[in-house]
N, C-alpha and C positions, 0 to 999 in steps of 0.2 A: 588427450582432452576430447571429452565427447563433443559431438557435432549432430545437427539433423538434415537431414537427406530428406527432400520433399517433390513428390512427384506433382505437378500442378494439373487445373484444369480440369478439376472433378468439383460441383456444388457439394455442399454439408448439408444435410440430411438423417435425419433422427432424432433422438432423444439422448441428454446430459445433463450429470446432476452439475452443480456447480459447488466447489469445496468453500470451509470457511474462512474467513477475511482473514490475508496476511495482518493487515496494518490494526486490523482489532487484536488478533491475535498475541503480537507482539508486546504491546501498553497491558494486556491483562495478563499474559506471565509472568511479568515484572512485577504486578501487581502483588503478588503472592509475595514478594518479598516483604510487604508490609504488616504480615501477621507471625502468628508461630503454629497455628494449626496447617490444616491443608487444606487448600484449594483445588478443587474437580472442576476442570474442564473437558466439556464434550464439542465435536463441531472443530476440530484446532487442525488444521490442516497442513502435512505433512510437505516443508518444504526447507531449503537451504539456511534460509533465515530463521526459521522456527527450529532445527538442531543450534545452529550458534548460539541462539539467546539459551538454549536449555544447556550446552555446552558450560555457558559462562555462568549461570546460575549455580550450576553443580560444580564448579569449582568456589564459587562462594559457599558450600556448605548446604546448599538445596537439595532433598534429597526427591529426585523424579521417576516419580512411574508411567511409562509411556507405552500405550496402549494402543489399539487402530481408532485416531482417531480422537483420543482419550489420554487425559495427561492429570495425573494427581501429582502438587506439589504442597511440598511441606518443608514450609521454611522455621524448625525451628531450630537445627542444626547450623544457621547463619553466622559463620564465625570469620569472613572475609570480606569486609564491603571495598574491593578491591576490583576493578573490570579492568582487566588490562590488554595492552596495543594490540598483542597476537591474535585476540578475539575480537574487538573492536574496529579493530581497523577495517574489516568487510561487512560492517554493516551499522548506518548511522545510529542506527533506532537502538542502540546499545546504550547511548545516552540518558533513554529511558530510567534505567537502573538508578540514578544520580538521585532524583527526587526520593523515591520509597528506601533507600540507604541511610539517605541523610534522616528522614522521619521517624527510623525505626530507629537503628545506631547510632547518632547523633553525628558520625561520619562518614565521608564518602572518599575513594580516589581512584576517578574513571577518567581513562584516556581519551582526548579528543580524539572523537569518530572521523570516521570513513568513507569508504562508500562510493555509488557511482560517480560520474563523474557526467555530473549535471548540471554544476554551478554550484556558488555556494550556500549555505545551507549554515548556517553560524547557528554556535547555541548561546549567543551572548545575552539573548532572552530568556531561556531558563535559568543561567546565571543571576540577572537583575531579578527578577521576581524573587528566587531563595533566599538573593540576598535581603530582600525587602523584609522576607521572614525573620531576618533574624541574623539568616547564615553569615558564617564569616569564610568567605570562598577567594582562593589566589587561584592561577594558573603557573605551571612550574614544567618543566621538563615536560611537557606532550600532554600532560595529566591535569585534569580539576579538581582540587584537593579541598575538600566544601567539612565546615567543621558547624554545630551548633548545640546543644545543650537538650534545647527542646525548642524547636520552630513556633512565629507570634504569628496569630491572624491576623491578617492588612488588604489593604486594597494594591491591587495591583492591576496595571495599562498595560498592559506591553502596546512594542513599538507598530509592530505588524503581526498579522492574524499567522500564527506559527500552531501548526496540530502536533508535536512532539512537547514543542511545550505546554501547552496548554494542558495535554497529559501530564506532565511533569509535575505541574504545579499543582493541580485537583488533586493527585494521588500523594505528594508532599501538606499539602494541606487538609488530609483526613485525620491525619495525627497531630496536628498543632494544636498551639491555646486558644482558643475564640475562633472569631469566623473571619474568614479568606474568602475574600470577593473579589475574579477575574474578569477585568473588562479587555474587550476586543479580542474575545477567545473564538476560539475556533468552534467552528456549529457543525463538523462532518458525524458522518453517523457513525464513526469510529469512535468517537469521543465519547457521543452516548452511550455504546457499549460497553464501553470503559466506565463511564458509571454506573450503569447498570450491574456491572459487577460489584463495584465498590462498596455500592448500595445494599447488596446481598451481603455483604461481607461487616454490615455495621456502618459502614460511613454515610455521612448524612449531607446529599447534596442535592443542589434544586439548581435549574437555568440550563442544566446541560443539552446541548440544542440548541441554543441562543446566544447572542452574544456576552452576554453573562452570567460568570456561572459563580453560585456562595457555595461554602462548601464549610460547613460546621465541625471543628475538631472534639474526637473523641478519643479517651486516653487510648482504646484500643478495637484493633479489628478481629475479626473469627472468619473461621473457616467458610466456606461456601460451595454451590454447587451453581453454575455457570455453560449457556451454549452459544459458541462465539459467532455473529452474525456471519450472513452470506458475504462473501467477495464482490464486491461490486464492479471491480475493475476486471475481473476473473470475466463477469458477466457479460462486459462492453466488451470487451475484446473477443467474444464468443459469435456477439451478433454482430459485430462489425466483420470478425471472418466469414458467417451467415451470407450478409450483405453483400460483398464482396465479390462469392463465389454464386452468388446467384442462387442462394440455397432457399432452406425452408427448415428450419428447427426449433424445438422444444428444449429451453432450459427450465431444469425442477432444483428447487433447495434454493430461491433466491425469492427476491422482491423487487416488482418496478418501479418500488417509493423509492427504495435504495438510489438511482438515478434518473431522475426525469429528464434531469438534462440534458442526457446524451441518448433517450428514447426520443425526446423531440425533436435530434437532429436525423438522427436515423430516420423519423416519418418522412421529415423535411427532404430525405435523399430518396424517398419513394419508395422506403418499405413497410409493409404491411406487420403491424404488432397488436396481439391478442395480450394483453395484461391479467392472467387468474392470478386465483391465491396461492402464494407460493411457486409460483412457474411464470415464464416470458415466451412468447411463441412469434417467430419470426419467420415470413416470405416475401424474401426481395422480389425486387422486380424484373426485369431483362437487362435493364442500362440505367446505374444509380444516377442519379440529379448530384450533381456537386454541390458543396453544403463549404458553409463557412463558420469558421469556429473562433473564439477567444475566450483564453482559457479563463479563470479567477476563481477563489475561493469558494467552497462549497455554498451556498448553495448551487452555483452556477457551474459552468461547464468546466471537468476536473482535467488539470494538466496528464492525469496519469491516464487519459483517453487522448491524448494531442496525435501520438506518436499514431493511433490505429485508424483514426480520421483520415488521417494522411495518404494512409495506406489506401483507403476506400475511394479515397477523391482522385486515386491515382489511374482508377475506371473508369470516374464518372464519364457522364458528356456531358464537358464544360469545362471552366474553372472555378478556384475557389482562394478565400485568401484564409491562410492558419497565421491567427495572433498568440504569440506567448507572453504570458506578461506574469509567470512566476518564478520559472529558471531560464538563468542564462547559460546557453550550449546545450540547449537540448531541441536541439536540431540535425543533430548527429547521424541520427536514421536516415536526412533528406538524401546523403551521399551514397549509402548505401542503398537505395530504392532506386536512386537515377543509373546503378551499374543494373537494376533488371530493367531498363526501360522507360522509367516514371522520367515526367516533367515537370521539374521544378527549380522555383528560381528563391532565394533567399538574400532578402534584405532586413538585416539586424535581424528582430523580432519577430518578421514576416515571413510568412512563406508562401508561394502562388504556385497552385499547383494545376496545371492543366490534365486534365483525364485525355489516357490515351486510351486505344480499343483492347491493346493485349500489352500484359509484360513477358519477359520472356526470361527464362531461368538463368542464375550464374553464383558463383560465389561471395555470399556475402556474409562480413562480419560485425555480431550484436558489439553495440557499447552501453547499452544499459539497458534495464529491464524491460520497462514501456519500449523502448525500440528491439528488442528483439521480438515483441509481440506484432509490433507491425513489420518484421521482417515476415513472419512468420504468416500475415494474412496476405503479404504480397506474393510470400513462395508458394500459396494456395490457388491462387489465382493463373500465376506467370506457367507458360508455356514449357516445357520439359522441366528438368530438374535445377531444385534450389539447394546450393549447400549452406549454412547457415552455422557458423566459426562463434566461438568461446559462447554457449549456451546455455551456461553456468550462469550468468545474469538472467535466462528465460526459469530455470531452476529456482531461483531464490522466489518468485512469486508465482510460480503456475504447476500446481500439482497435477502431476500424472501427466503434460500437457497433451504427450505422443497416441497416449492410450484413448485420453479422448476425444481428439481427433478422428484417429483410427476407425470409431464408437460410429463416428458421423459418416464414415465414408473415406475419408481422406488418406493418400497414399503415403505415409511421415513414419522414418523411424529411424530411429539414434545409431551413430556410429560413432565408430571411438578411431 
């Protein structure tokens, strides 16, 4: 099992592109399963989770061409609406599939997902909305087994602001009868992408971005041609190791609309950000300001930035207090950061983290993705070497991550 070996103590410096967004990524491969032409994506970023989901497409009969970078799929060999355990079980967003199976086939039977282990994560809200469509959906042996004829347009609430659903439901509801209107949907700029493709592809939807999205059924979608936005969490995690190591860097292939929230905590910790088109340019300071965070739904400051805050506050001078309030146990990282040094104290939700002057290197082991990322700005930082166990969660969201590091300066390279 590969591992990373990280020499600490050197600032990041230079220039990196930043690849395109896991979590767009994902919702619009799946997407393809709603047509029978082919769908061209460019921008799709070569990671753990993006072979699974094309793994499990291709054994429903998707036929894929996978290119640098580049991925035509063509689903009109689709003759399994079937996602089963052995694929699904490592990685949630496999779920996905469930809504554009049901819309096309008029059947689905996909296994309850997976995934880290962050808290829970229930899909009993994509359930409730399909079923509002129409669907007649049981749970059976591990599996969602979602039957419908042809999906009705209705109004649908869900319970709480859920982005996999939200997905689910927009791309289920581009093939229904009438219009489908989502209230309390999710507003991340992922979702937009996700229409945005959709859109390219025939479907007719308006609100995406806001808390409501309609979404007008048409008997059928076409083909398209599609470039999946930048990484935004790719991005934070970039300049938060920036920040951290006391660097000075230039990221290109991104946007600072993509997060403001977590460019204003960065100012807030005392570093200097140049915002052009298409690039972020980042110069920390000598000694970050501890910054305090709490997490909630986009627009506001993203849980899957909790974990590299942490990491940053764990130099500042001062303290700071981290609120989570979307998953529970994701807190995970705190244990691992306090074996290099970090101080921190953890009550329920809360976490207080005092800055100390230096970490210092040791053996530490990721539990999920966002915490392997802030392992990985703390072994940047800490004094001799970091070894950094099951990296295979850092894989599933961060392409090339070793390489560009490396780009900046940084002493990081995989062992097996």
């Amino acid at each position: 099992m590969d591992k990373l070996l990280i020499k600490g103590g050197v600032p990041l410096v230079g220039e990196v592109a930043i690849s395109g967004a896991k979590n767009a990524a994902l919702p619009i491969i799946c997407a393809s399963l709603l047509c029978g032409d082919t769908l061209n994506l460019s921008n799709v970023p070569r990671l753990q989770d993006v072979s699974t989901m094309l793994r499990l497409l291709g054994r429903m009969g998707v036929a894929v061409a996978d290119g640098d970078g580049a991925l035509a799929l063509d689903s009109r060999g689709l003759d399994q609406p079937l996602a089963p355990y052995e694929l699904v079980k490592t990685m949630r967003a496999s779920i996905l599939v469930l809504g554009p199976l049901l819309a096309r086939c008029g059947e689905a039977k996909v296994s309850l997902p997976g995934g880290c282990a962050i808290g829970a994560r229930p899909v009993d809200q994509h359930i409730k909305g399909l079923q509002a469509m129409g669907a007649e959906i049981r749970v059976e042996g591990g599996y969602v087994l979602a039957q419908a004829r042809r999906l009705k347009g209705t109004r649908i609430v869900t319970d709480m602001v859920t982005v996999t659903g939200t997905e689910n439901l927009m791309m289920a509801a581009t093939l229904a009868e009438g219009e489908t209107v989502i209230e309390n949907a999710a507003r991340e700029p992922e979702v937009v992408d996700l229409a945005d493709c959709l859109t390219a592809m025939g479907a007719r939807i308006s609100g995406a971005g806001s808390d409501r999205i309609c979404v007008q059924g048409v008997d059928r979608l076409h083909g398209a041609r599609h470039a999946v936005m930048p990484d935004r969490i790719e991005t934070g995690s970039y300049l938060c190791a920036a920040a951290a190591t006391r660097g000075d860097i230039v990221l290109t292939h991104t946007s600072a609309a993509l997060l403001d929230a977590v460019i204003d905590k960065l100012r807030e910790a005392g570093c200097a950000i140049d915002c052009r088109p298409g690039a972020i340019a980042l110069k920390a300071p000598p000694r970050l300001k501890p910054v305090s965070v709490r997490t909630a739904p986009y627009p506001a400051f993203p849980t899957d930035m909790q974990a590299q805050f942490m990491a940053i506050d764990c130099v500042a001078e001062g303290s700071a207090v981290i609120r989570e309030t979307i998953f529970e146990n994701r807190f995970m990282h705190a244990v691992e950061l306090i074996r290099l040094g970090a101080d921190i104290r953890i009550d329920a939700s809360n976490a207080v983290v005092t800055g100390v002057p230096m970490l210092d290197g040791a053996m530490v082991m990721a539990t999920d993705l966002r915490a392997s990322a802030s392992l990985v700005i703390a072994g940047l930082v800490a004094r001799g070497e970091t070894l950094i166990e099951r990296i295979y969660h850092l894989d599933r969201g961060y392409e090339r991550i070793e390489e560009k590091l490396t780009r900046l300066g940084a002493d990081v390279r995989r062992v097996r």
